[in-house]
N, C-alpha and C positions, 0 to 999 in steps of 0.2 A: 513604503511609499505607495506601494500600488492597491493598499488598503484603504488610503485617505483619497486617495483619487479613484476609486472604484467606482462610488454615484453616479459622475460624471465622463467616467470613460469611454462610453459609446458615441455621445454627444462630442467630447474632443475628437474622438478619430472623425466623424464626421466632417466637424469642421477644416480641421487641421487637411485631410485629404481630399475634401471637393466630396465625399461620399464614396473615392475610388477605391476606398479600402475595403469597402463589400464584394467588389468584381475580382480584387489581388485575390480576395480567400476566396471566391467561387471557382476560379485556376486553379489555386491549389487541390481545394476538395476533386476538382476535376482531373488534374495531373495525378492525382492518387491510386485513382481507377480502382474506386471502392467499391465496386457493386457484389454484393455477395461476402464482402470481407470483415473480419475485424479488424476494429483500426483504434489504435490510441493516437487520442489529440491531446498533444502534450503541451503546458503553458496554454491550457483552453480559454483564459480569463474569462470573457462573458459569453462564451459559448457561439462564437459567429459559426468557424469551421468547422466545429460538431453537429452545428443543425443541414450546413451546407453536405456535410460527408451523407448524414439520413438523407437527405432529398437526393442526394445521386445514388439509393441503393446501397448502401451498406448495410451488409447484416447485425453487426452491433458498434459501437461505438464508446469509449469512454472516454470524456471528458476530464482530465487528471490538471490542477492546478495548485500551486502551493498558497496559496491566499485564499481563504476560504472566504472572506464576502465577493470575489470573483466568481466563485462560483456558487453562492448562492443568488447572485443575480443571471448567472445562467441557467439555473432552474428556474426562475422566473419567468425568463423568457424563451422556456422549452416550449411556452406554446405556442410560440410562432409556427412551430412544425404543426400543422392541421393536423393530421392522421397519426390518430391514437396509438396508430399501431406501432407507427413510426419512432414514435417518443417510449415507448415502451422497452424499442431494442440503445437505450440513452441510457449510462451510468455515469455517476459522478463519483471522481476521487481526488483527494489530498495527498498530492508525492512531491517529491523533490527531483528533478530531473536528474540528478547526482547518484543519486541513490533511487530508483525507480522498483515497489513493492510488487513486481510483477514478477512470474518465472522466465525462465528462458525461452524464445520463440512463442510469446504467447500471444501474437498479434501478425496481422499477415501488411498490416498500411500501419506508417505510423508518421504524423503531420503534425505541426506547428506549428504557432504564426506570432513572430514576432520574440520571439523565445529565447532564442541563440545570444544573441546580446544583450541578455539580463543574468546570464549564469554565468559563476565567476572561473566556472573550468570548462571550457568547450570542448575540449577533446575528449574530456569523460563524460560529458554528456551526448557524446555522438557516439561513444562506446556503448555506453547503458541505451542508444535506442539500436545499436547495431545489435545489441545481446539478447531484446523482447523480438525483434521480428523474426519470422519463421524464413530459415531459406530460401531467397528466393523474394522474398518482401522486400516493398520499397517505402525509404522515406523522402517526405517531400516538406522543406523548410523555406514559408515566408519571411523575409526579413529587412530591412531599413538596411542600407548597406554604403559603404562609403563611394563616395566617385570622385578620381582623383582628378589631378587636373584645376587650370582656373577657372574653367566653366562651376566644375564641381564643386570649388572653394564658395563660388558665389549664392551657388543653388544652396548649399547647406548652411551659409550664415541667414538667406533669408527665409529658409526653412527655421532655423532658430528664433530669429525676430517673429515671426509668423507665431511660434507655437508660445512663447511670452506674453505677448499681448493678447491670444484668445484664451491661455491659461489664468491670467491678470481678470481679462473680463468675465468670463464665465465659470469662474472656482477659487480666484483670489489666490491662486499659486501658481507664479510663473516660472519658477526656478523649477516645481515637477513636471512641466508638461514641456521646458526645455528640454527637458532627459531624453527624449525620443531623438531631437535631430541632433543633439550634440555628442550624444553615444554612438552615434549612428555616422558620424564625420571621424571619429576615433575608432570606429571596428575596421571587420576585414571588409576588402572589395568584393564581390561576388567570386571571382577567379580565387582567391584566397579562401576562402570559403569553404569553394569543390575542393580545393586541395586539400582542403582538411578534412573533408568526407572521403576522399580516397584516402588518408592518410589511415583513418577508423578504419575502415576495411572495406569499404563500399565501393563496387565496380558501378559501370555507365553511368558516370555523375554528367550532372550537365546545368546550366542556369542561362534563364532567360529576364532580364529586367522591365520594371513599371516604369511609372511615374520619374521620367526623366532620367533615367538609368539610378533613382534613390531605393528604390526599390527592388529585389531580384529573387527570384522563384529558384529554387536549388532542390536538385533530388538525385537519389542512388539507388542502389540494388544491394543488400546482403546476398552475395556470393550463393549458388544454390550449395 
């Protein structure tokens, strides 16, 4: 799915969130406190967060996404980062969050946006990013998140309608571009979430939400 919708998928998140979904991942790149780190950006699709993590100072970054035209159009638009220098310390790889081709503790930040509720095992996927970072290292996961409630109920079916008709208008597939607020009404709550990052083994979890509480920033610490 996230193949055929590639072209197109800077343009829907745009529309779809008013443009706020550049300021959620500039938070995270920020909540990261990448300066001087290696950091894996995991589910990079078209590279927002990995150009965000370079401009706040990271010393290298990789880019890892399992849909390789996501990330060929993230090398495309590596040149948004001006300074050469900057795009130089940028790698790109093909993994699977399940199974992640990395060693152990080989990253000191490890971030991603939007990621969690496209993998069909989340516990092992919070295990394989507990198992790359070095002691001591934090991970920090953007994600669309459920909010319960009837306020919640409302906000997510017109989250739904919303994302039909501009996936209708602007890509002629409305049943893919529903996948964001309808998976996203069926995940965990943000509190749900931390628990399960404490559950991986991750101490000082904690989460703060966007956009109407649909949105929520979650991160932890691997144990030194």
């Amino acid at each position: 799915m996230f193949a055929a919708i590639a072209p197109r998928y800077d343009l829907l998140n745009d529309l779809l969130t008013a443009r706020r979904h550049r300021a959620w991942k500039r938070a995270a790149a920020a909540q990261a406190q990448p300066q001087g780190m290696r950091v894996l950006d995991l589910g990079s699709g078209t590279g927002d967060i990995a150009r965000e993590l370079l401009r706040a100072g990271a010393a290298q970054v990789v880019a890892a996404d399992r849909v390789p035209d996501m990330l060929h159009l993230a090398r495309t638009r590596s040149t948004e980062v001006r300074d050469p220098r900057q795009r130089a310390r940028l790698d790109y790889v093909v993994a699977d969050a399940l199974q992640l081709p990395f060693r152990d503790g080989a990253f000191q930040r490890v971030t991603c946006g939007f990621l969690i509720r496209n993998v069909p095992d989340v516990p092992l996927a919070l295990s394989e990013m507990l198992r790359v970072l070095t002691p001591g290292g934090t991970v920090v996961c953007l994600e669309a998140t459920r909010k319960d409630g009837p306020a919640g109920r409302v906000l997510h079916a017109g989250f739904s309608a919303q994302a039909r008709l501009l996936g209708r208008l602007a890509a002629g597939a409305p049943d893919a571009y529903a996948y964001l607020p309808d998976s996203a009404a069926a995940f965990y709550s943000p509190a749900e979430l931390v628990a399960l990052l404490r559950s991986a083994g991750f101490i000082d979890v904690g989460y703060r939400c966007f956009g109407l509480g649909l949105v929520a920033l979650h991160w932890g610490t691997k144990p030194s």
